[in-house]
BAGU-207812 format. One record per residue (C-alpha): x, y, z. Coordinates in steps of 0.05 Angstrom, whole numbers, padded with zeros to 5 digits, always signed. Layout:
XYZ;...
end
This chain:
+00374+00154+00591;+00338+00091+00587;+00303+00075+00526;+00229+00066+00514;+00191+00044+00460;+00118+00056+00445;+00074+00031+00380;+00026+00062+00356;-00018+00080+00291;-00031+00155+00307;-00092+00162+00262;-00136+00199+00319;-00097+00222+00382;-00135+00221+00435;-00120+00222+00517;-00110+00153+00510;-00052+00154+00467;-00018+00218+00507;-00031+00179+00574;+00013+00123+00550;+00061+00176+00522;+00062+00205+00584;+00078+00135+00625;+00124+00123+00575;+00170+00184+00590;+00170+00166+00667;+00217+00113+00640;+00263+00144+00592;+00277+00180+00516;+00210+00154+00487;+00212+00128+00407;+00147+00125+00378;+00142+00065+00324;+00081+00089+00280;+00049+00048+00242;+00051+00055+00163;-00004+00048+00117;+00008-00022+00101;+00025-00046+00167;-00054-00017+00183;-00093-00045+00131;-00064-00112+00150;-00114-00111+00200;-00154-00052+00195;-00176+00009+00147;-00142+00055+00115;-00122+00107+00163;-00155+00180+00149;-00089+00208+00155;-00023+00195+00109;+00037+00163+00146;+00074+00235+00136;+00016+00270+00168;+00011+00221+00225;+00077+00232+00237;+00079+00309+00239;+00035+00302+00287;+00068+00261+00349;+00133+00290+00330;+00096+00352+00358;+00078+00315+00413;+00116+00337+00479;+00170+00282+00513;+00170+00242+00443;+00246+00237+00418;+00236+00211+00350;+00184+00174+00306;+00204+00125+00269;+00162+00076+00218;+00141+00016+00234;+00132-00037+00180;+00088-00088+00204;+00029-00099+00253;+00085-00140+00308;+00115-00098+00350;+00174-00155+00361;+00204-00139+00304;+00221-00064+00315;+00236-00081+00391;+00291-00131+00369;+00313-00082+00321;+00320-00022+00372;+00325-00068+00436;+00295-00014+00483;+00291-00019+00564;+00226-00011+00563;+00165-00030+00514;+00096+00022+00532;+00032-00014+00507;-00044-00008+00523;-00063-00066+00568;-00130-00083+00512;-00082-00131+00475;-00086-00183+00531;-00140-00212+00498;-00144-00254+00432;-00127-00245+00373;-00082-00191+00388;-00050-00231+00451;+00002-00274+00406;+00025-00203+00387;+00046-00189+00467;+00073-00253+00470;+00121-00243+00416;+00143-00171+00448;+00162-00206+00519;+00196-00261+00487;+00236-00213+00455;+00248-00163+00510;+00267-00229+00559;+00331-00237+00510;+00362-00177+00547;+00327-00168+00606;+00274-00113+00573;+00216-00097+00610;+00142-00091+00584;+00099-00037+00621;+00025-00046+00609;-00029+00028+00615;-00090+00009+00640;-00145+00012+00574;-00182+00082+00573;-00243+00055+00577;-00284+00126+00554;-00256+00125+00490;-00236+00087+00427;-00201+00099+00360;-00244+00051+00330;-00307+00083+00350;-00286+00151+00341;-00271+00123+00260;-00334+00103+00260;-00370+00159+00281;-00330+00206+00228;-00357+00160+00184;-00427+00154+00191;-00413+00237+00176;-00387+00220+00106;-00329+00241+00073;-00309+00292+00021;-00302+00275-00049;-00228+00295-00050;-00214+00247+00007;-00254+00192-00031;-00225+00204-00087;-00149+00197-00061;-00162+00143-00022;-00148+00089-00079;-00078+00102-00097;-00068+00095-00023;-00099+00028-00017;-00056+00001-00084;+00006+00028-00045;-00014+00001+00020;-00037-00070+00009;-00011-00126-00027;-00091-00131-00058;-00136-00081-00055;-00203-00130-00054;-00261-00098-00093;-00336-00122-00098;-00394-00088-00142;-00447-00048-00113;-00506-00031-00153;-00550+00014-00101;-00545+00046-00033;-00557-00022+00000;-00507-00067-00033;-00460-00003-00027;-00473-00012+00051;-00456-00087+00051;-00390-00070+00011;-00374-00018+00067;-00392-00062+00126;-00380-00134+00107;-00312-00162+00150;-00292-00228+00175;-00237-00258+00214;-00194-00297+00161;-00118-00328+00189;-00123-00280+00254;-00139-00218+00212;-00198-00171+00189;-00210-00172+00122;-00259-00129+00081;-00274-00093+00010;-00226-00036+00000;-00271-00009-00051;-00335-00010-00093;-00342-00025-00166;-00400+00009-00213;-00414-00042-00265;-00447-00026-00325;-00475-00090-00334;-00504-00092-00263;-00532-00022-00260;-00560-00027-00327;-00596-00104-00310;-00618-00066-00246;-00656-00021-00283;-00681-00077-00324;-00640-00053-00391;-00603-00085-00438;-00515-00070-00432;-00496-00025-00488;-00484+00031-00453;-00571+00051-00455;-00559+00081-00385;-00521+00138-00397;-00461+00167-00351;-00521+00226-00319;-00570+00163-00302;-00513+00128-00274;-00498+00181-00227;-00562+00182-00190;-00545+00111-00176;-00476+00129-00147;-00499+00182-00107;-00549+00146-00073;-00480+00095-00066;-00446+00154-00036;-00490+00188+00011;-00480+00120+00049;-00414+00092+00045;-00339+00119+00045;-00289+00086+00011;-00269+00095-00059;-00300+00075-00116;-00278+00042-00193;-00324+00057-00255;-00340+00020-00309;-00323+00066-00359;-00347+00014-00419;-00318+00041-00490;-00306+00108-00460;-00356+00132-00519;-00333+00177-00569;-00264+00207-00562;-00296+00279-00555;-00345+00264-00503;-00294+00218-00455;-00252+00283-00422;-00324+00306-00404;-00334+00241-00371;-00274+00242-00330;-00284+00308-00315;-00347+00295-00276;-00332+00227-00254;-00278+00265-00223;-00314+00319-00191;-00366+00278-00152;-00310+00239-00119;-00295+00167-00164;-00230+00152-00158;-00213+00115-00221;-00248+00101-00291;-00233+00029-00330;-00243+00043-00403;-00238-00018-00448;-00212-00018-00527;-00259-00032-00561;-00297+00021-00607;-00370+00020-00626;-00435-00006-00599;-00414-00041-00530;-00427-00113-00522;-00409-00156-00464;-00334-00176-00462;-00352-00252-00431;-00385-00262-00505;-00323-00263-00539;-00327-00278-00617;-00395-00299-00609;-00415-00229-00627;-00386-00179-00668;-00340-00137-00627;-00277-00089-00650;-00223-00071-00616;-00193+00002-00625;-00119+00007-00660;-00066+00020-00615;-00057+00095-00631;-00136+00106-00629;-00140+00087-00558;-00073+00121-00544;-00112+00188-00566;-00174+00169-00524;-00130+00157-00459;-00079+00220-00479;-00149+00256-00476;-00182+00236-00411;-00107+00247-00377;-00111+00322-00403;-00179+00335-00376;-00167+00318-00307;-00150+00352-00256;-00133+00318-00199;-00067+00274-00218;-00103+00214-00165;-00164+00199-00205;-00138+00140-00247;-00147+00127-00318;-00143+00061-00328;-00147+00017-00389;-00177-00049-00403;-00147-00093-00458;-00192-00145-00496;-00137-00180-00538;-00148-00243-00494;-00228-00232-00505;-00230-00226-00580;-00170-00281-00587;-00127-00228-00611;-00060-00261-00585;-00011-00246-00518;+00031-00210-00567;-00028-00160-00584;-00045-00153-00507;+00032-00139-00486;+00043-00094-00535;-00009-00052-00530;+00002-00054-00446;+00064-00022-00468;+00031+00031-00517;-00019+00048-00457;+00032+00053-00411;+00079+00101-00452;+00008+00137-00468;+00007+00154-00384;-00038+00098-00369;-00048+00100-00292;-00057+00025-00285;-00073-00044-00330;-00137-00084-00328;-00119-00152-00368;-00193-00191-00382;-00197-00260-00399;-00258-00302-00416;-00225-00380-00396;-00244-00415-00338;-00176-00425-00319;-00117-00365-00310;-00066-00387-00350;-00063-00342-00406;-00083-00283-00340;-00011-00314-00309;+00032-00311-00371;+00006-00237-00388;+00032-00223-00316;+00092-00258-00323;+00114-00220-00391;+00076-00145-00366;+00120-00145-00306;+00183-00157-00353;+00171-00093-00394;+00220-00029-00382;+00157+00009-00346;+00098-00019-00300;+00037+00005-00269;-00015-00038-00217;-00052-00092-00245;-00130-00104-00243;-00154-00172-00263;-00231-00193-00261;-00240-00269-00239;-00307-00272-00255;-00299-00336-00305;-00233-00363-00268;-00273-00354-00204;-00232-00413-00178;-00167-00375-00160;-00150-00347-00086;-00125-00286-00074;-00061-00306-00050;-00054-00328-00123;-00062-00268-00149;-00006-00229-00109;+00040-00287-00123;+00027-00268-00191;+00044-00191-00179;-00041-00172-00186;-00054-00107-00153;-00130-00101-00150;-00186-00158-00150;-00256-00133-00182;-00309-00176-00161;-00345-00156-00212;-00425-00178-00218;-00434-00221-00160;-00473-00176-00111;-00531-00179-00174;-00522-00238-00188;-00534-00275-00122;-00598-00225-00102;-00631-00239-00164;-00651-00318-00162;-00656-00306-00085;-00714-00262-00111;-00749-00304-00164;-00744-00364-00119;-00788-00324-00066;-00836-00294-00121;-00848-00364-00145;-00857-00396-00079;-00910-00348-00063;-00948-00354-00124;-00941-00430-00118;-00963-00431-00044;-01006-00379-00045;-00990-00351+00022;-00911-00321+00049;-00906-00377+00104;-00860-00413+00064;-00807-00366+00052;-00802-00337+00120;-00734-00372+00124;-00699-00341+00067;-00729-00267+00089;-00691-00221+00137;-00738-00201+00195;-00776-00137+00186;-00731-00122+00253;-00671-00142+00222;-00694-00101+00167;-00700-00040+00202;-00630-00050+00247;-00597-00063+00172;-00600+00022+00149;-00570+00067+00205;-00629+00114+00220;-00682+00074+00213;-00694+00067+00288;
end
């Protein structure tokens, strides 16, 4: 039989997808290339499903032969591989930016004499919209929950930004833009102390406690659905932290960053300039040995934040104790620095990935706010937490408008730097 070879990511079958599985086996044995996680978030989100799950699925499928995984988002590469008779595609990649990627499978297929057959686009549904839709429904926190370990296998950065209410939880969600021919987005929130604390108009040392702090991410929650990272401060007292976990767990947070440091919390960006002490080794061992016992789902991270660079402690200080945390069953690293340039960030990379056992990475480039991404993975950096800047950038957008108000005693003058009250009304789904 001839052979015919059809991509696809498999997250939602619909008619769509078994009408070109159908034209496909008009023409021969039918392999299915699905898509894997990573390939997907190259240009899209997370798939609901696992690869495996995906998988099980069309290999149930009637007339498909065999599924096999495909690695990246271009198709050429598996058809050169294989070198079918016949590629099967959906004719909605005629248009850019997804054209180059047809291109690529008929130069390809012309090397020996292949033949690409085009299904007309089923115009009554979509994949996307149909994501969408389960979406705006919400998710469960199980599936919220999970979702991060995915995203740290999947991508090469998982790309986090702070959200401090239901609104800036909805930018994080929706924000995208076309960077190099892809779609890129936030993977995930981050609940900052120091942001929902200022928020609230209190000082950060840990005033708002973990129940106030809730109500926050909740509100978070009820409008977004990808995962979420918490600011776990000092953890607070060893006996209180598997408590924490346990109900940072339950409502559906996928990780907690607890930093060592012991006593009353003060900002890590202060460095020496206040009085700040970090935990020994085998105290914050215990603490981590702790919050690992209480949990009870093994995909909620604990993951631990060390302050050697901070408090001037020494590389030395912050490998070892990467290695103590690690051996402790650390889930991941968070290495903070206070420099405005990642040197001393790059050499604790360089000498963490030389150790006998690794986890992911998690840096914080909020005063080395210079470096690009691309940086970062070349530097073997899982996760990115932008940490304070949604706060930051509302708040003098707000003073400036107070001030011109009072100083021009009417609004006219700030109409420019106000969304419409239209736009304001199109920005929450429901509104109208």
């Amino acid at each position: 039989m001839k052979k015919v070879y059809v991509s696809m990511s498999g997250d939602i079958i619909h008619h769509g997808h078994i009408r070109v599985i159908e034209k496909a086996r008009e023409y021969g044995e039918v392999t299915i290339g699905l898509l894997t996680d990573k390939a997907i978030t190259e240009y899209k989100r997370l798939p609901h499903l696992r690869f495996e799950q995906r998988r099980q699925v069309l290999e149930n499928v009637r007339g498909v032969s065999q599924v096999l995984p495909q690695q990246d988002w271009d198709d050429s590469i598996m058809v050169r591989e294989l070198k079918p008779d016949y590629v099967v595609h959906g004719d909605d990649w005629k248009q850019a930016p997804m054209d180059i990627f047809r291109n690529r499978v008929l130069e390809a297929l012309s090397e020996w004499g292949g033949e690409l057959v085009e299904v007309p686009y089923t115009r009554d549904i979509s994949s996307s919209d149909i994501v969408k839709n389960i979406s705006g429904t919400g998710i469960t926190p199980t599936m919220r929950l999970q979702s991060l370990k995915r995203l740290i296998a999947a991508k090469d950065i998982v790309r986090v930004i702070e959200s401090h209410n239901g609104l800036s939880g909805l930018i994080a969600e929706n924000a995208s833009v076309e960077r190099d021919g892809k779609i890129v987005c936030f993977d995930g929130m981050w609940s900052s102390s120091l942001t929902d604390s200022t928020s609230r108009g209190k000082p950060d040392i840990e005033a708002v406690d973990v129940t106030s702090r809730l109500v926050t991410i909740n509100d978070i929650f009820e409008v977004t659905t990808k995962p979420m990272i918490y600011d776990g401060d000092t953890g607070g007292k060893l006996e209180h932290f598997p408590f924490t976990v346990r109900t940072l767990e339950r409502v559906g947070i996928s990780a907690v960053i607890v930093e060592d440091k012991t006593g009353l919390k003060k900002n890590s960006l202060l460095g020496n300039e206040v009085s700040q002490k970090q935990d020994s080794i085998e105290g914050f061992c215990t603490k981590i040995q702790a919050g690992l016992k209480a949990r009870i789902n093994p995909e909620f991270m604990i993951v631990t934040r060390i302050e050697s660079l901070i408090l001037d402690a020494g590389m030395d200080d912050a490998i070892a104790r990467a290695e103590a945390y690690i051996g402790a069953g650390a889930d991941a690293v968070m290495i903070h620095s206070r420099h405005k340039n990642p040197a001393e960030v790059y050499e604790f990379c360089a000498r963490f990935h030389r150790l006998s056992k690794t986890v992911p990475l998690i840096v914080v480039p909020t005063s080395y706010d210079e470096v690009y991404e691309h940086e970062l993975i070349d530097h073997g950096i899982n996760v990115c937490i932008y940490a304070n800047h949604m706060l930051r950038s509302a708040y003098p957008a707000m003073w400036d408008v107070a001030h011109k108000i009072l100083k021009h005693g009417r609004a006219c003058e700030v109409r420019e730097q106000c969304l419409s009250i239209k736009d304001i009304l199109k920005l929450v789904p429901g509104t109208i």
